[in-house]
Steps between C-alpha positions, in 0.01 A plus 500: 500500500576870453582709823679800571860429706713702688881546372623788697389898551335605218551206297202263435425261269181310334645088548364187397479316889367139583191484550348497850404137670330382785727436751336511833143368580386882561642671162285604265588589111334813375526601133554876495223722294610823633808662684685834656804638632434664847780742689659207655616360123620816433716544837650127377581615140608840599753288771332717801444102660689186502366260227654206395645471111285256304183553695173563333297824575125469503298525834197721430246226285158442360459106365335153449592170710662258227634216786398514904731236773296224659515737788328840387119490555425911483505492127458256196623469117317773311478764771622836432690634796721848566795510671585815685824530665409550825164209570666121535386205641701460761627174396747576249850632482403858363193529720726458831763719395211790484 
């Protein structure tokens, strides 16, 4: 898949990645209609914050459940979810680190 990865201040670039997987019974794979860049991505691409070379920006998201873990039971293949920055779960890396 297409995604947009960091490769230093000021220097982006559109890559081909692998695509995501399920990997843990509560992941969920979301295929991504719609996107944005928030403040934050700019701080990273600007070099205002640490962010590690080779990551992928992307955190702000509107989409539709392609693949759900054995574990999720909040939402199904075919729903269309957002992803705002700052609501998680709770259960998930991202979510605790908010």
């Amino acid at each position: 898949m297409k995604a947009v990865v960091y490769n230093g201040p000021k220097d982006v670039s559109v890559s081909t990645i692998d695509d995501p997987k399920i990997e843990k019974p509560t992941d969920a794979i979301i295929r991504l209609t719609t996107t944005n860049i928030c403040g934050s991505d700019l701080h990273m691409y600007e070099g205002r914050t640490s962010f590690e070379k080779g990551k992928v920006f992307g955190h702000e998201n509107l989409g539709v459940v392609v693949e759900v873990g054995a574990g999720v039971e909040q939402i199904k293949k075919g729903d269309r979810v957002c992803m705002p920055f700052n609501v998680g779960c709770g259960f998930c890396e991202t979510a605790s680190a908010v």
